[in-house]
Steps between C-alpha positions, in 0.01 A plus 500: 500500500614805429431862654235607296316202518547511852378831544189412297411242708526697818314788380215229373487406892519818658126471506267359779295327288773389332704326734153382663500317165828423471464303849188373403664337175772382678236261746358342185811393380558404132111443428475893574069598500323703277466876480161453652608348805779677526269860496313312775787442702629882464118634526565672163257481192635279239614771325670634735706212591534406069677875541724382740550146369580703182782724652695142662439358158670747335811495776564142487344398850203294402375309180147475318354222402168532291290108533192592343303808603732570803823598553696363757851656662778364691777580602862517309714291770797554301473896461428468874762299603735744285365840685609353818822348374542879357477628797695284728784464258482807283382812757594319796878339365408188690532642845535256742285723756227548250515135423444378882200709519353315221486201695117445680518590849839701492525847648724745327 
C-alpha cells in the first residue's frame, strides 16, 4: 500500500457511519450482508448507507457483489490487512513500543 491509497482509505473511515460499517462488515466475515441490512444496522436509509458503501468502494476497503436484484458488500481483507501493515511498518517503522500495544490486553 502506498500513501495515497492509504490516505484514501482513512479519509473513507473518518466517518461514524462509516466505521460503524466498517465494524459491522468485519463481524460478517467473508459472506459480508447486503446494503439493506447493512442501512439497518447503521439506522441509515438505504441510500444513505449505498452512499457510504459507495465512498469504501471507491477506496479499496470493501467489495460489491451484485446476486440478482441485491447487492451485497464485504469487506477487502487484503486492503485491510495492508492499512494496518502500513501503519505499523510504514508510519510507525516497526516500533517495538507501538507493536506491544497491539497485543489484546497490553497497556502502553
Amino acid at each position: 500500500m502506498n500513501e495515497s491509497e492509504a490516505l484514501a482509505a482513512f479519509s473513507s473511515i473518518s466517518s461514524a457511519t462509516r466505521l460503524r460499517i466498517l465494524k459491522g462488515l468485519v463481524a460478517a466475515g467473508p459472506e459480508g450482508m447486503t446494503a439493506g441490512e447493512i442501512a439497518e444496522r447503521v439506522d441509515a436509509t438505504p441510500s444513505r448507507a449505498s452512499f457510504h458503501l459507495s465512498n469504501m468502494a471507491d477506496a479499496g476497503l470493501v467489495v460489491a457483489t451484485r446476486q440478482s436484484r441485491q447487492i451485497s458488500y464485504r469487506v477487502d481483507f487484503n486492503t485491510m490487512g495492508a492499512l494496518v501493515r502500513y501503519l505499523l511498518e510504514d508510519c510507525c517503522q516497526n516500533n517495538e513500543i507501538v507493536r506491544g500495544c497491539c497485543v489484546s490486553g497490553t497497556s502502553c
